[in-house]
VMD Tcl script that builds the backbone (N, CA, C; Angstrom):
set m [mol new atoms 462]
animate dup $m
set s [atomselect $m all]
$s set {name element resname resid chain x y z} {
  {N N UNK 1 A 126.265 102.881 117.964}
  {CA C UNK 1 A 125.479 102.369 116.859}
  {C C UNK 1 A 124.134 101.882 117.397}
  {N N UNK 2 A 123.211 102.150 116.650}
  {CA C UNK 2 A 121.888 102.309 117.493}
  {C C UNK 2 A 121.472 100.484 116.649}
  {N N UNK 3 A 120.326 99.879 117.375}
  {CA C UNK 3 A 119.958 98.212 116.946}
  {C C UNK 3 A 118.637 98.367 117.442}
  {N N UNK 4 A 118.179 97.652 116.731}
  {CA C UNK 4 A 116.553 96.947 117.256}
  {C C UNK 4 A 116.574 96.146 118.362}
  {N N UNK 5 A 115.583 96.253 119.164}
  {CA C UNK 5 A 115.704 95.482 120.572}
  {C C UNK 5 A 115.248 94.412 120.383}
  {N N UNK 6 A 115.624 93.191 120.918}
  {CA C UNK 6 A 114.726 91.929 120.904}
  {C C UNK 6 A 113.143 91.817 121.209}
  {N N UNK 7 A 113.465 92.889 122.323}
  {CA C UNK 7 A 112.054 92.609 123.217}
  {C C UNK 7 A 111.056 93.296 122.425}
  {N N UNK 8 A 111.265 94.138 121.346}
  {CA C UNK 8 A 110.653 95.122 120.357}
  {C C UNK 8 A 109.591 94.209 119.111}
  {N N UNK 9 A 110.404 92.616 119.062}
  {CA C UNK 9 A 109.738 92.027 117.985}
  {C C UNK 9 A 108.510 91.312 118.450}
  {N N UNK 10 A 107.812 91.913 117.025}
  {CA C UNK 10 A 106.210 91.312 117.994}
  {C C UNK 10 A 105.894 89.783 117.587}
  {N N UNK 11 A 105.721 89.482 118.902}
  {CA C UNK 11 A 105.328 87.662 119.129}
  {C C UNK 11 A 104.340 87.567 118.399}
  {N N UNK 12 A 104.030 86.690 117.579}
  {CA C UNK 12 A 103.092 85.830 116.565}
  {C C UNK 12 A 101.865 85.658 117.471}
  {N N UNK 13 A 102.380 85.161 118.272}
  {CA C UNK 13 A 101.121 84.553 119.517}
  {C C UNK 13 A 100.286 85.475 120.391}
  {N N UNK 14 A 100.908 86.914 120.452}
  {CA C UNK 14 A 100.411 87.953 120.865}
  {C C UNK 14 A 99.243 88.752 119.902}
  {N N UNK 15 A 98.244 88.116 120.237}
  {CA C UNK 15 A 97.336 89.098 119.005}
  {C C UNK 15 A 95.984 88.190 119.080}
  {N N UNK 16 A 94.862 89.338 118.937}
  {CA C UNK 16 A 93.750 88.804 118.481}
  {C C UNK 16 A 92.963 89.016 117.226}
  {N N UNK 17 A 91.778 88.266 117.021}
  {CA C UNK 17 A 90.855 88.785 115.111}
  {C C UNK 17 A 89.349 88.118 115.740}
  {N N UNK 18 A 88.894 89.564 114.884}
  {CA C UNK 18 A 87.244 89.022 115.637}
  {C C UNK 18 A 87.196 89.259 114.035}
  {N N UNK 19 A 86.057 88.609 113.448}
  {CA C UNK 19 A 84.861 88.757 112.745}
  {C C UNK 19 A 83.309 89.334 112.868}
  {N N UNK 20 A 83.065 90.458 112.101}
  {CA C UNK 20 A 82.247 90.970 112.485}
  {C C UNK 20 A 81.384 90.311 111.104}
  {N N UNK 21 A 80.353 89.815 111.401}
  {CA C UNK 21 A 79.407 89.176 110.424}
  {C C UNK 21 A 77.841 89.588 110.727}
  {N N UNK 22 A 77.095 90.058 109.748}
  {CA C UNK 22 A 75.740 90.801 110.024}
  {C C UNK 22 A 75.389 91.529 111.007}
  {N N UNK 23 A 76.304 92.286 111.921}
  {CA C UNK 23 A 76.455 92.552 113.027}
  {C C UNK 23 A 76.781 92.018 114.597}
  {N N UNK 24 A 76.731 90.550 114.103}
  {CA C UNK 24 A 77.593 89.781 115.164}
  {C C UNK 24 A 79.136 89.931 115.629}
  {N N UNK 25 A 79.859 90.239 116.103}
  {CA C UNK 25 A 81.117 89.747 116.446}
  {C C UNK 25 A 81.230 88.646 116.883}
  {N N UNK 26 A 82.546 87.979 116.278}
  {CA C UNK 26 A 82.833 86.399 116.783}
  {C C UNK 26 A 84.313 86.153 116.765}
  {N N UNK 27 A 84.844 86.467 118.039}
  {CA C UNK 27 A 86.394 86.373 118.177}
  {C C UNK 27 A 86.723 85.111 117.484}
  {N N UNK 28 A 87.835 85.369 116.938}
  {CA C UNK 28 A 88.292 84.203 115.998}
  {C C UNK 28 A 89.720 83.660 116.883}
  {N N UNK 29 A 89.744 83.000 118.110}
  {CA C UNK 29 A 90.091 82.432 119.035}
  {C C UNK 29 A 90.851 81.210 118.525}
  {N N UNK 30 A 89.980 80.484 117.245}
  {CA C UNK 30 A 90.506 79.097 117.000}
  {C C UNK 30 A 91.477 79.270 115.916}
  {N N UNK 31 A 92.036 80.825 115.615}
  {CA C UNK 31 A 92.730 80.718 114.413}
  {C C UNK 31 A 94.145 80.885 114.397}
  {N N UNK 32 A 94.738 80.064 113.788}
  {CA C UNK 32 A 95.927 79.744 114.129}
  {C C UNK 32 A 97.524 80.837 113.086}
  {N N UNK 33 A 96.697 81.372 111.824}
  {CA C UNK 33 A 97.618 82.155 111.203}
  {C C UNK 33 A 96.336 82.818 110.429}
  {N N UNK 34 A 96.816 83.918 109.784}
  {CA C UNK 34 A 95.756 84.774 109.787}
  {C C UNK 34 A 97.028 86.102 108.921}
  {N N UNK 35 A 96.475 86.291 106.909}
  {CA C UNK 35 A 98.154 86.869 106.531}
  {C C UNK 35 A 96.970 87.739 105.569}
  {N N UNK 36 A 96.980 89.147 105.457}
  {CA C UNK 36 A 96.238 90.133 103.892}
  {C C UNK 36 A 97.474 90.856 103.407}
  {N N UNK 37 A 97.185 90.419 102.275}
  {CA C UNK 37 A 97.929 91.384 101.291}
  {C C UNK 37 A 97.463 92.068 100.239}
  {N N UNK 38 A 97.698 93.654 99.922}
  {CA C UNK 38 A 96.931 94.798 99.105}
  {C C UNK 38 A 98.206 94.348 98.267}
  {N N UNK 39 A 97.797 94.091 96.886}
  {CA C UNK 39 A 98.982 93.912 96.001}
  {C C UNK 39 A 98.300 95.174 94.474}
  {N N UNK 40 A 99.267 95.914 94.329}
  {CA C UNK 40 A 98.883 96.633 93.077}
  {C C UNK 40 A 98.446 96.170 92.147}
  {N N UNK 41 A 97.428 96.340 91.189}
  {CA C UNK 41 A 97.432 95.972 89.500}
  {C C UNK 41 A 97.981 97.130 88.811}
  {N N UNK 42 A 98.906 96.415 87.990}
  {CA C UNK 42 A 99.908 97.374 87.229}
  {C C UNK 42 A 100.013 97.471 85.683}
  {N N UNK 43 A 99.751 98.437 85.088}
  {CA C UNK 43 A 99.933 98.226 83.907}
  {C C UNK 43 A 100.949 98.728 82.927}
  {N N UNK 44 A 101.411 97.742 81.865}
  {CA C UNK 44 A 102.462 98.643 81.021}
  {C C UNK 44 A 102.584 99.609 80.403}
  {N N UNK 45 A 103.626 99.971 80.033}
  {CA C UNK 45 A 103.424 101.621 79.693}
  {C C UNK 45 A 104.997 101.346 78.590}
  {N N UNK 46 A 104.619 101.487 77.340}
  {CA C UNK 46 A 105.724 102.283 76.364}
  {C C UNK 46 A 105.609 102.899 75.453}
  {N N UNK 47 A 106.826 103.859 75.371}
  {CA C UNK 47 A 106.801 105.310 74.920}
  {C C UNK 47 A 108.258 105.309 74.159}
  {N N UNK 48 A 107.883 106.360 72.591}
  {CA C UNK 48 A 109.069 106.442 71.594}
  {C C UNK 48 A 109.907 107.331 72.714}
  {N N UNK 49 A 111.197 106.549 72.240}
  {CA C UNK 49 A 112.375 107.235 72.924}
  {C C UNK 49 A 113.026 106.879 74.221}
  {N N UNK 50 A 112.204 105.714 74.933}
  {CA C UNK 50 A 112.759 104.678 75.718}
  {C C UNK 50 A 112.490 103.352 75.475}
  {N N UNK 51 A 113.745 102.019 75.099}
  {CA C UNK 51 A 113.801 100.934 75.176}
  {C C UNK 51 A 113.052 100.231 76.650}
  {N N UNK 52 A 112.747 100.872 77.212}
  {CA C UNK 52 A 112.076 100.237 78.726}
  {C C UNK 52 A 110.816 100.206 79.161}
  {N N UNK 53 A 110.413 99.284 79.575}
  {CA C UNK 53 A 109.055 99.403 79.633}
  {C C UNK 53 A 108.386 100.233 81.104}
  {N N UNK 54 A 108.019 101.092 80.989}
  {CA C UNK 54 A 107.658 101.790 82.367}
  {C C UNK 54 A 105.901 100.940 82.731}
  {N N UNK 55 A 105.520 101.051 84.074}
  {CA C UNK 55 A 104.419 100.316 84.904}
  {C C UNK 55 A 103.462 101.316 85.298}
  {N N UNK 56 A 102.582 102.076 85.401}
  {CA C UNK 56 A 101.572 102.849 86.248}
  {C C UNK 56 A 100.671 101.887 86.959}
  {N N UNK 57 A 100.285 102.237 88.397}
  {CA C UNK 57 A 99.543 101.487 88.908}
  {C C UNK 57 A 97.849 102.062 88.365}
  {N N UNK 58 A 96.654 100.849 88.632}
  {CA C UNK 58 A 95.755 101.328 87.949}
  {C C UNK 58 A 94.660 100.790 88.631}
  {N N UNK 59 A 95.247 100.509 90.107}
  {CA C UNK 59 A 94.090 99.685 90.827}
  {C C UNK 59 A 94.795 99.087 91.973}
  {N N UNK 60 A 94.314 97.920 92.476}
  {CA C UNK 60 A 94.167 97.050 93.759}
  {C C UNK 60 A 93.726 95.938 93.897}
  {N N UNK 61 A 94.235 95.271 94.625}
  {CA C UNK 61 A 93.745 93.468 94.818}
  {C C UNK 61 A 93.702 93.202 96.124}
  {N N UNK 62 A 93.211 93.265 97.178}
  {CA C UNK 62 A 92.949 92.834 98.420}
  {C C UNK 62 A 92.760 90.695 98.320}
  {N N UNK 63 A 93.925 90.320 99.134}
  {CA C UNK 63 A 93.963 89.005 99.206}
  {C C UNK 63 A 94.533 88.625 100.617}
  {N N UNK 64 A 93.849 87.035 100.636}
  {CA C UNK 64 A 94.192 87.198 102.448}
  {C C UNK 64 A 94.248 85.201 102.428}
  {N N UNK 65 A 94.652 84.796 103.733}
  {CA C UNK 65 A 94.430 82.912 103.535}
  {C C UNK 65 A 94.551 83.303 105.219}
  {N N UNK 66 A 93.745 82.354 105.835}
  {CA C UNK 66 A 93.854 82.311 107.546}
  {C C UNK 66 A 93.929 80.578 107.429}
  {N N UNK 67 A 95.012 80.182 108.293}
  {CA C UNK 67 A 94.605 78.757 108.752}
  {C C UNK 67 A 93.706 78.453 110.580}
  {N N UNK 68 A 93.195 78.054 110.067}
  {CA C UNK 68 A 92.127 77.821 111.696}
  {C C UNK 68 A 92.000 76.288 112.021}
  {N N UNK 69 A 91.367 76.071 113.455}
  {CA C UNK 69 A 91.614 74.380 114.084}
  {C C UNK 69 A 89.642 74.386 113.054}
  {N N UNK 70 A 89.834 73.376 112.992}
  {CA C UNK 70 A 88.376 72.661 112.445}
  {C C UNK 70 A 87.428 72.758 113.314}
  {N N UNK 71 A 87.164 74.394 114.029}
  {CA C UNK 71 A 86.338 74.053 115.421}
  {C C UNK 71 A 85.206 74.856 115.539}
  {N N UNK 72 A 84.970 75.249 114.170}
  {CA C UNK 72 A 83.655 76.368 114.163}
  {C C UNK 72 A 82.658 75.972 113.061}
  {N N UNK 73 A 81.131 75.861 113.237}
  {CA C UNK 73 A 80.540 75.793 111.759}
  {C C UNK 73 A 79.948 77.342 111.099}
  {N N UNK 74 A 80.845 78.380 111.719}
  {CA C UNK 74 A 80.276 79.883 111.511}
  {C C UNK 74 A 80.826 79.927 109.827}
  {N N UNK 75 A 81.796 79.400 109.526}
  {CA C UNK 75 A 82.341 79.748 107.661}
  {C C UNK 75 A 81.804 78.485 107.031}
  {N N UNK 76 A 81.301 77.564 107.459}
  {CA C UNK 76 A 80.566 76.183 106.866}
  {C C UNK 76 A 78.998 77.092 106.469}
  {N N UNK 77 A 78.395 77.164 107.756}
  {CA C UNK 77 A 77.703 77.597 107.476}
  {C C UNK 77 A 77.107 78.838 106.579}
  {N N UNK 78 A 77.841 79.897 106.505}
  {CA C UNK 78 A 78.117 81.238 105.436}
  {C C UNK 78 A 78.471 79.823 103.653}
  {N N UNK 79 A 79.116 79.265 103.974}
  {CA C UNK 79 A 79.127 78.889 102.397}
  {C C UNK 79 A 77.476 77.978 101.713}
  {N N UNK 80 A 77.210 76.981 103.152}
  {CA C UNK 80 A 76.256 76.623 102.961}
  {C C UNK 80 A 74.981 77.635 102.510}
  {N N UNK 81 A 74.416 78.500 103.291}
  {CA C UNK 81 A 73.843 79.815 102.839}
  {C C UNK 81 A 73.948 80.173 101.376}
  {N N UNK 82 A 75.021 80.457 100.526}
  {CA C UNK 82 A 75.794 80.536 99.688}
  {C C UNK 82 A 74.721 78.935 98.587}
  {N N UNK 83 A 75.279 78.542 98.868}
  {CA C UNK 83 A 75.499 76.869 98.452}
  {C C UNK 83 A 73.581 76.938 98.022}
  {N N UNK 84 A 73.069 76.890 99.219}
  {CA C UNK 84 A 71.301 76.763 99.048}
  {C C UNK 84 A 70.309 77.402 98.531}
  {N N UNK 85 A 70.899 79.088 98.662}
  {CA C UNK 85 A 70.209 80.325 98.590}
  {C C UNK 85 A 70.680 81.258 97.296}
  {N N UNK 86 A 71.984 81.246 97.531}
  {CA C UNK 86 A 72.571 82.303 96.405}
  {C C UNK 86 A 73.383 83.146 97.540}
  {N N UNK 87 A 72.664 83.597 98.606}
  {CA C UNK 87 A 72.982 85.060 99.246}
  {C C UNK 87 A 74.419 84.964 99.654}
  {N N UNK 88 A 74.990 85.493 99.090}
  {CA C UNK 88 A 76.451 85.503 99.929}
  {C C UNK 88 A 76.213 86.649 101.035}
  {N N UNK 89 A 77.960 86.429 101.769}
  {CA C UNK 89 A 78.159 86.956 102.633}
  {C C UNK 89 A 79.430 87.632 102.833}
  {N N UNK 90 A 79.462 88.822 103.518}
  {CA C UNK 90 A 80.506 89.498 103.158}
  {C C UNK 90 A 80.733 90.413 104.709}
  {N N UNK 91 A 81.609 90.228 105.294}
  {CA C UNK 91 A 81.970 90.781 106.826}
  {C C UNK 91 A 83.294 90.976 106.571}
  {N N UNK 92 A 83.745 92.203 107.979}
  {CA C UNK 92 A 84.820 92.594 108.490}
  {C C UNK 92 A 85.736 92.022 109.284}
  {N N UNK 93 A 86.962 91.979 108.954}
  {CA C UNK 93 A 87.671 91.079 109.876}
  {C C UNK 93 A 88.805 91.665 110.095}
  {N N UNK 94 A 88.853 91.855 111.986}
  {CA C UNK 94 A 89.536 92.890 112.667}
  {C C UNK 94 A 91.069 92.055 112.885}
  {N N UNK 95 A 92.543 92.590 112.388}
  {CA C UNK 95 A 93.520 91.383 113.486}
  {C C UNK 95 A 94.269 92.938 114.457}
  {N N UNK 96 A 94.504 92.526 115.496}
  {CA C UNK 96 A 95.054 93.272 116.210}
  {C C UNK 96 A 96.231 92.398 116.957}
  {N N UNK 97 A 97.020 93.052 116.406}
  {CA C UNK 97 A 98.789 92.424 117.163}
  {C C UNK 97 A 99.076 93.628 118.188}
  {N N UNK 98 A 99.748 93.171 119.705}
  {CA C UNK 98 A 99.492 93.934 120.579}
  {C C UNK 98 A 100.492 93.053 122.036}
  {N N UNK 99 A 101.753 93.145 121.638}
  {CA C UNK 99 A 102.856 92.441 122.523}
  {C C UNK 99 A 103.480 93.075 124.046}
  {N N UNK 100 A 102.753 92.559 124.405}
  {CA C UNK 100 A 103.152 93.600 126.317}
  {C C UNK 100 A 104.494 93.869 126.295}
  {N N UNK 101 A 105.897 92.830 125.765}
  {CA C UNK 101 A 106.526 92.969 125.866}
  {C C UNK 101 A 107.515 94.125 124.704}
  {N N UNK 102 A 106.658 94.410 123.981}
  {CA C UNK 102 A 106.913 95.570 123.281}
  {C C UNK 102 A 107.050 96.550 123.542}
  {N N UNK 103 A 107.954 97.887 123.205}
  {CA C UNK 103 A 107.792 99.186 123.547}
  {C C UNK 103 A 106.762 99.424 122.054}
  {N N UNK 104 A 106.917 98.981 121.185}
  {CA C UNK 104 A 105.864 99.641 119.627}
  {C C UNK 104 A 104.508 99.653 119.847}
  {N N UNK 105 A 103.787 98.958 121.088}
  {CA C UNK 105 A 102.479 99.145 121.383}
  {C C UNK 105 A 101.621 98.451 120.558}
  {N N UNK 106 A 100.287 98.893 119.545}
  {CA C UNK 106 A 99.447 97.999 118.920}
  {C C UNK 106 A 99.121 98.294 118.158}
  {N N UNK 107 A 98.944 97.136 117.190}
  {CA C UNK 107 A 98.727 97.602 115.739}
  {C C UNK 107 A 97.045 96.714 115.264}
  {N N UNK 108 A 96.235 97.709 114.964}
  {CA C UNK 108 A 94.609 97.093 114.726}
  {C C UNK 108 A 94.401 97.224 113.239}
  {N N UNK 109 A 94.531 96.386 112.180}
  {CA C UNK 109 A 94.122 96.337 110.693}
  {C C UNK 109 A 92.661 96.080 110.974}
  {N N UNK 110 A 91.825 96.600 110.274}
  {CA C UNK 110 A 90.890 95.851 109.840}
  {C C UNK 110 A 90.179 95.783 108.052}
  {N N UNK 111 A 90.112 94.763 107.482}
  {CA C UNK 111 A 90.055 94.192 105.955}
  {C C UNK 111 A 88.483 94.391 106.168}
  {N N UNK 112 A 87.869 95.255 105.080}
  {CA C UNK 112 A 86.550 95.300 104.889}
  {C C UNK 112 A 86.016 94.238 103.931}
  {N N UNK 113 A 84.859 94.057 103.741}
  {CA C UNK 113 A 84.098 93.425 102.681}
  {C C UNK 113 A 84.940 91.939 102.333}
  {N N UNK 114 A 85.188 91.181 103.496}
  {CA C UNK 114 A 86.015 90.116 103.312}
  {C C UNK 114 A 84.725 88.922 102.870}
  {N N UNK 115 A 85.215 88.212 101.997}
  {CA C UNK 115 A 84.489 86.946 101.414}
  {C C UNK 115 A 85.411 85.802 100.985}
  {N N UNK 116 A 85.052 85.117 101.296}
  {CA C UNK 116 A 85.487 83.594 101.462}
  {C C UNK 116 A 85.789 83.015 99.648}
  {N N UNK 117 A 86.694 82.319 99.653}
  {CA C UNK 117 A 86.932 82.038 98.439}
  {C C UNK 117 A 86.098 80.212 98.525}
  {N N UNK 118 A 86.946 79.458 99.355}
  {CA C UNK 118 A 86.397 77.989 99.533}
  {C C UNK 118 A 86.631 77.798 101.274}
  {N N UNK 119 A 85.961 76.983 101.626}
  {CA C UNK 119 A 85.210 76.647 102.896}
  {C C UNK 119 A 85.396 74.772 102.806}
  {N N UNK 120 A 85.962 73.887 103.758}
  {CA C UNK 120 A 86.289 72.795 103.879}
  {C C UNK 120 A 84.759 72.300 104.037}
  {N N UNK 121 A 83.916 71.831 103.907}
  {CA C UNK 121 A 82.950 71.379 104.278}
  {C C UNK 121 A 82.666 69.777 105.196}
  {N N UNK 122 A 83.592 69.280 104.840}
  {CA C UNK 122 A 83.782 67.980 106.049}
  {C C UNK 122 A 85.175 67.552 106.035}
  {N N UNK 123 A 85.941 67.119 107.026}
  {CA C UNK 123 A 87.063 66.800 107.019}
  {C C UNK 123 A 86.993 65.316 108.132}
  {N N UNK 124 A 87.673 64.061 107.386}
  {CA C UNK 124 A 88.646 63.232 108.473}
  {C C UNK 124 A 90.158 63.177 107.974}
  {N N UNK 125 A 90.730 62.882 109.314}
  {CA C UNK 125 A 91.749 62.752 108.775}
  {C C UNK 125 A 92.959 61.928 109.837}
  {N N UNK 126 A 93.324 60.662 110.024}
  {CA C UNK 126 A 93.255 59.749 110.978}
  {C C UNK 126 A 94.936 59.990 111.344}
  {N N UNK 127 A 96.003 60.872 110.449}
  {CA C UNK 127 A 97.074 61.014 110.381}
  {C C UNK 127 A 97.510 62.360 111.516}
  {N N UNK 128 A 96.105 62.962 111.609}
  {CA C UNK 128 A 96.296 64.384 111.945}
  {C C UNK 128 A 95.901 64.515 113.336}
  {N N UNK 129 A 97.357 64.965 114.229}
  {CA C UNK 129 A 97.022 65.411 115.598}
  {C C UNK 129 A 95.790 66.337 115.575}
  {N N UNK 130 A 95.696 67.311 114.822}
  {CA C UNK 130 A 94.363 68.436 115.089}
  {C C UNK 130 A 94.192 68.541 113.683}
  {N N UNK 131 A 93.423 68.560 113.834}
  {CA C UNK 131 A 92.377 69.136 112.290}
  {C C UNK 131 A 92.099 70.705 112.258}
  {N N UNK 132 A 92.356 70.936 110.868}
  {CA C UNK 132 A 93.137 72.749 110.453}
  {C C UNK 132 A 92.269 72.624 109.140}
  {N N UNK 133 A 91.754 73.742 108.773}
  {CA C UNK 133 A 91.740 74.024 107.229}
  {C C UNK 133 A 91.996 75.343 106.978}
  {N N UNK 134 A 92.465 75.925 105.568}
  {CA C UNK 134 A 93.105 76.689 105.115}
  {C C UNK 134 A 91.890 77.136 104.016}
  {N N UNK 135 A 91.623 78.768 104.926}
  {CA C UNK 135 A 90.793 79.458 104.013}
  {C C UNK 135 A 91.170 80.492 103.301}
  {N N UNK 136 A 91.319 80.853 102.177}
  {CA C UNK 136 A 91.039 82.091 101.121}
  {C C UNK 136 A 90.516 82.686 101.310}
  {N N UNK 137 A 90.671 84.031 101.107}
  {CA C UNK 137 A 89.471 85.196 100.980}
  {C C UNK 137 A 89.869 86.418 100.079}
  {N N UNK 138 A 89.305 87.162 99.776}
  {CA C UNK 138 A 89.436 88.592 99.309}
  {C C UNK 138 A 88.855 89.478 100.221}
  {N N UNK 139 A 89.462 90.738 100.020}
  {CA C UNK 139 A 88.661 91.882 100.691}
  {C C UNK 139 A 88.674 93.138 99.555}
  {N N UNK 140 A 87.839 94.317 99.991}
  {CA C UNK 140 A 88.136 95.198 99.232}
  {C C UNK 140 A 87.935 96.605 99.870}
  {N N UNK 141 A 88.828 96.345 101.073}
  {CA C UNK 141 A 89.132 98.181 101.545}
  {C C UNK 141 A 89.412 97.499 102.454}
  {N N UNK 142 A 90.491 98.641 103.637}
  {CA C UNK 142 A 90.922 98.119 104.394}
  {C C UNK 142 A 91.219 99.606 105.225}
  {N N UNK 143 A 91.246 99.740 106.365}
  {CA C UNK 143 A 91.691 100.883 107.609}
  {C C UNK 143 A 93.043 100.127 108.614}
  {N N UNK 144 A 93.640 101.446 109.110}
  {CA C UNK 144 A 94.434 101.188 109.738}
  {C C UNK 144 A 94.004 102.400 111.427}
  {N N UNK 145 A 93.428 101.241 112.162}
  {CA C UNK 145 A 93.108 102.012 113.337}
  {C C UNK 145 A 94.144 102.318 114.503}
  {N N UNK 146 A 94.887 101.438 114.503}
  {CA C UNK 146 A 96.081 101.919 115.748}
  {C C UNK 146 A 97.517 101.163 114.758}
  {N N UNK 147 A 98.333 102.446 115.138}
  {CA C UNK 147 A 99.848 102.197 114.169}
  {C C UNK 147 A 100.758 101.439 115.506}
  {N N UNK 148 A 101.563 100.713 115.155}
  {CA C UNK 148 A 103.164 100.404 115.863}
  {C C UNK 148 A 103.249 102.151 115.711}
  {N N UNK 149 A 104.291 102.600 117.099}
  {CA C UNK 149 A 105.000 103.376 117.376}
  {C C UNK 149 A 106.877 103.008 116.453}
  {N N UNK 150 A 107.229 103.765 116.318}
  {CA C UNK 150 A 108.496 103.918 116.328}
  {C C UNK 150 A 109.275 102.868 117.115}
  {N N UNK 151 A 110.280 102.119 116.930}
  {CA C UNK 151 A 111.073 101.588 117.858}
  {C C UNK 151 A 112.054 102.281 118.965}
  {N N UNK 152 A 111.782 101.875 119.900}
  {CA C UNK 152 A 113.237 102.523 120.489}
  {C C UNK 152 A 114.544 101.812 120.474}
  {N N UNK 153 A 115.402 102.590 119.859}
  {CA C UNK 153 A 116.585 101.795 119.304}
  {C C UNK 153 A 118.052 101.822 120.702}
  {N N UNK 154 A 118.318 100.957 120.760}
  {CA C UNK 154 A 119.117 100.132 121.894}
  {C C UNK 154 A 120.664 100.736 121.468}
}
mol reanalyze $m
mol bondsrecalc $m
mol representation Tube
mol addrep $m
């Protein structure tokens, strides 16, 4: 009977995410979780001769939340911009999971046209070993540059 290997599951902690912003890259080093999800928009559908309601998809929703340490003013600043000017901002953000101890090898997403939903703009907080804030975003396209391999089953 064939099983998934232990050594196969990829460590959380194994992985990096850069941000690519106006052509800058800026490894995102201080970020601590980092989750996108493409969720369908679906719409209903009924028709004489079935009691059931059937769904066609009719679109896409790109949604994402990263928690990070309070240690950068690179997304303060993008809202501020925002905040003074009008101009928003809108960059790529690469995550690549990539576990040595894996046989599945590496997996590189990258979420296009990512924009910030809200941005912490000052934080204390006298309770808190480290200071974290929890950002929102949307995106709207996304590539898949390097796949997980297949497992090898044990």
């Amino acid at each position: 009977m064939a099983f998934f290997r232990a050594g196969d599951a990829i460590s959380g902690q194994e992985g990096r995410a850069y941000a690519t912003i106006a052509g800058r890259v800026e490894e995102l080093f201080y970020a601590k979780t980092i989750e996108a999800t493409a969720e369908k928009n679906k719409s209903e559908f009924k028709s004489l001769g079935r009691r059931g309601v059937q769904s066609k998809a009719i679109g896409w929703t790109g949604t994402g939340s990263m928690t990070i340490y309070y240690a950068t003013p690179t997304f303060r600043q993008m809202m501020l911009d925002y905040i003074k000017t009008g101009k928003d901002t809108y960059f790529d953000l690469q995550i690549v999971n990539e576990d040595p101890n894996s046989t599945l090898g590496k997996q590189t997403v990258v979420l296009r046209n990512v924009n910030l939903n809200s941005v912490i703009m000052a934080k204390l907080d006298v309770d808190a070993e480290f200071l974290e804030e929890d950002i929102d975003f949307t995106f709207d396209d996304v590539d898949i540059q390097d796949s997980f391999t297949m497992p090898v089953m044990g």
